[in-house]
C-alpha positions, 0 to 999 in steps of 0.5 A, a space after each residue: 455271742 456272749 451274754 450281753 449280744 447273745 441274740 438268745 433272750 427272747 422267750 419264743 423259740 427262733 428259726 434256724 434259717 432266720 438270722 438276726 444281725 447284731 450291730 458290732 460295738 466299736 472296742 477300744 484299741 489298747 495302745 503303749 505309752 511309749 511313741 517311737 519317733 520311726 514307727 509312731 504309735 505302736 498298736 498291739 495286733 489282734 492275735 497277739 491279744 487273742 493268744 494267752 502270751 504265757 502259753 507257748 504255741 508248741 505245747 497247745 494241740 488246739 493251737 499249734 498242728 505239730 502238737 499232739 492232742 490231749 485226747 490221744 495222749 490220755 487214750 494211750 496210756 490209759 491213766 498211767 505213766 509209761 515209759 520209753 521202752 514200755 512204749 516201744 513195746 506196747 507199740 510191737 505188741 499191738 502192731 502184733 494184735 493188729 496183724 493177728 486180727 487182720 489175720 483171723 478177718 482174712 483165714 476166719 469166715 466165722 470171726 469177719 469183723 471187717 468188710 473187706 472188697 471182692 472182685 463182685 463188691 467193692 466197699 468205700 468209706 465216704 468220710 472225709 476230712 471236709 464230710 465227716 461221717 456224723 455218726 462215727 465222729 460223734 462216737 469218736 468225740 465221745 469216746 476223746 471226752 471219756 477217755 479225758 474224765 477217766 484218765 485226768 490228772 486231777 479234779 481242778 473245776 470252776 462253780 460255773 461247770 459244777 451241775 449241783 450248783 448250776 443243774 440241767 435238770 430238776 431231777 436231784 443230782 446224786 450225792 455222788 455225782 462227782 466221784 462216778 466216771 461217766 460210760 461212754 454210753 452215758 456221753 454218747 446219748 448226752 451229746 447225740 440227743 443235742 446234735 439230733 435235736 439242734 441238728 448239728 454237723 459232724 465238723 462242729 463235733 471236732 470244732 467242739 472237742 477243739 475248743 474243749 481241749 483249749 479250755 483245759 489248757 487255758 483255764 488249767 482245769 480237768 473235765 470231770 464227773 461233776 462238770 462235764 456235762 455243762 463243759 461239754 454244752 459249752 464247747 457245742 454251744 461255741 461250736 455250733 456259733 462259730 461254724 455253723 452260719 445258720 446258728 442255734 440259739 441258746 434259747 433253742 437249746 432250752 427247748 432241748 434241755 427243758 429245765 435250763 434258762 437261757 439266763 444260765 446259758 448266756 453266763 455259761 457261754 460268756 465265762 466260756 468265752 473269757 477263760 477261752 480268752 475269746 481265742 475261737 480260732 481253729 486252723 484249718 491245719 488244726 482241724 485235720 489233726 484233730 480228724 486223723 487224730 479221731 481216725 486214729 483213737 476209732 481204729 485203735 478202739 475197733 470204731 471203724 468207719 461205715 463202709 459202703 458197698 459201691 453201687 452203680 449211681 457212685 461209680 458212674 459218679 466216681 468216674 465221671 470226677 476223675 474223667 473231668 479232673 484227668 481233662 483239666 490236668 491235659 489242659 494244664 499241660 497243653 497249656 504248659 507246652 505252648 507256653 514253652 514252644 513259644 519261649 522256644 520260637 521266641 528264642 529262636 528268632 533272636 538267635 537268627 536276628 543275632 545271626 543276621 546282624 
C-alpha cells in the first residue's frame, strides 16, 4: 500500500475489477533481550505495535467507541470556549428551536420542510449504518472536515500536505491559499468529484473521516486551508484500499487529478501510513459512532436524510422480511420448548426409577 508495494506504477490505466497480488515480505519480529526462564522469549503482539503507547485509547475517538469524535466536539462550540452551564443552555435552547421547527412543520403548510407520513403515504429513510446513503454521508463528511479547518485550534502541518510545495494542479496556487477558510461547497465538490469518478462507496466516506481524525491525533497536526486537500486525498486514497476489496490505484487517481504523478501519491500514502503508524484498524463499534455521529451533525445542521415514499414493490418486500424473521423466531421457540419438555420427561423418569427402587 505504500510506495515500495504499491501496485500503482504502471503508467496505463488499471481495471477495478482486476487485482493484482502483491508477494508479502517476511517482517522481522522485534524481540527483548531479556529471556524469562517460565515464559522464554517474550514477543512483542502485534496491536501492541500498531498502537502509539503514548496515546491513551480513551482519549482517541478513531480508536476507542466511548470516545467523543473530534468533528462533533468542534461543530458544537463552533471555535469557542464554552462552559458548563453555557452548554447546558445552548442545549435548552436548541431543544427549544427544535421543538418550535417541528411545530411550525405540523400547524405551517406554507413553512413544511420536512416529509412527514400520512394515512395515504408513508416515507421511509433507506440509510442505514451497514448501506449508508452516499450522497447524504459525502455532504455530511464534508461538512465534519469544514467544521475541522474553520474551528482549528492552531496551523500545526507537514511539507508533504502543504499544496504550494507539492500542487494538485498546474494552476497557480494563490498567495493566500493559507489564510482563506474553504466553503463547504468548495469541500463538497472536491471530494464528490473523487467518489464519482473512483466510484467509491458511502462506507469508505466514514472510514475516510475515521482515518482523518487518526491522523490529527497522531501526527498532532491541524487540517487547514494550505493542507486539506492533499490530507483529504490521503485518507480517501487509505480508505478506498482498506475497504474496498476491489481498490482504486493510485494511478487510477491520476487519471482523476490530471496534474499529479503517481510518484507524488506513493510518498503521500507512504508518510500517511507512518505518521498513522500503520494503525489502519477501524472497529466495527468505531465505525457506527462515527455514522450516529454524522446523523447527529446532519439533524443539527438541518441535512436531513432522503426520505422515500414507500411504494408497493417495498412494502411487499418489507413484509416478506418480517414475515420469514417472525417464522425463524417460532422455530427457535418450538425448538426451545422441546428441549425443555424433554429435560422435563427426562426428569421424570429418574423420579419414578427413584421411586420404583
Amino acid at each position: 500500500m505504500g510506495g515500495s508495494v504499491s501496485c500503482c506504477i504502471s503508467p496505463g490505466e488499471s481495471p477495478k475489477i482486476h487485482r493484482r497480488e502483491v508477494e508479502l515480505e517476511e517482517c522481522p519480529i522485534t524481540t527483548t533481550e531479556d529471556v524469562s526462564e517460565d515464559t522464554g522469549t517474550y514477543l512483542q503482539h502485534i496491536s501492541d505495535r500498531e498502537l502509539p503507547d503514548e496515546l491513551a485509547q480513551e482519549a482517541n475517538p478513531s480508536d476507542h467507541p466511548r470516545a467523543s469524535t473530534l468533528f462533533l466536539n468542534k461543530s458544537q462550540t463552533d471555535g469557542q470556549y464554552i462552559s458548563v452551564k453555557d452548554t447546558i443552555d445552548l442545549s435548552f435552547y436548541g431543544l427549544r428551536e427544535k421543538r418550535k421547527s417541528n411545530y411550525l412543520n405540523h400547524m405551517s403548510p406554507g413553512l413544511l420542510t420536512k416529509k412527514y407520513s400520512s394515512c395515504s403515504t408513508i416515507y421511509i429513510d433507506d440509510s442505514t449504518v451497514s448501506q449508508p446513503n452516499l450522497k447524504s454521508t459525502v455532504k455530511c463528511v464534508t461538512l465534519a472536515i469544514y467544521y475541522h479547518i474553520k474551528n482549528r485550534d492552531s496551523n500545526r502541518s507537514l511539507d508533504i500536505f502543504d499544496e504550494k510545495m507539492h500542487p494538485l494542479s498546474r494552476e497557480k496556487v494563490p498567495d493566500d491559499y493559507s489564510v482563506v477558510d474553504p466553503e463547504h461547497k468548495l469541500i463538497y465538490r472536491f471530494v464528490r468529484t473523487l467518489f464519482s469518478s473512483a466510484q467509491l462507496t458511502a462506507e469508505c466516506a466514514i472510514v475516510t473521516l475515521v482515518y482523518l481524525e487518526r491522523l490529527l491525533t497522531y501526527a498532532e497536526m491541524d487540517i487547514c486551508p494550505c493542507n486539506w486537500k492533499r490530507i483529504v486525498l490521503g485518507a480517501i486514497l487509505l480508505a478506498s484500499k482498506v475497504w474496498d476489496d476491489q481498490a482504486v490505484w493510485n494511478v487510477d487517481y491520476c487519471q482523476i487529478l490530471k496534474d499529479i504523478t503517481v510518484e507524488d501519491m506513493n510518498e503521500m500514502e507512504r508518510h500517511f501510513l507512518e505518521l498513522l503508524q500503520f494503525n489502519i484498524n477501524v472497529p466495527a463499534s468505531v465505525y457506527a459512532k462515527y455514522y450516529f455521529d454524522l446523523r447527529s451533525l446532519a439533524d443539527d445542521n438541518n441535512l436531513s436524510f432522503p426520505l422515500e415514499p414507500l411504494s408497493n414493490k417495498r412494502a411487499q418486500k418489507l413484509e416478506a422480511i418480517s414475515r420469514l424473521c417472525e417464522d425463524k423466531y417460532k422455530d427457535l421457540s418450538k425448538s426451545a420448548m422441546r428441549r425443555s419438555l424433554s429435560a422435563d420427561n427426562l426428569v421424570g423418569v429418574k423420579n419414578s426409577q427413584a421411586v420404583l427402587s
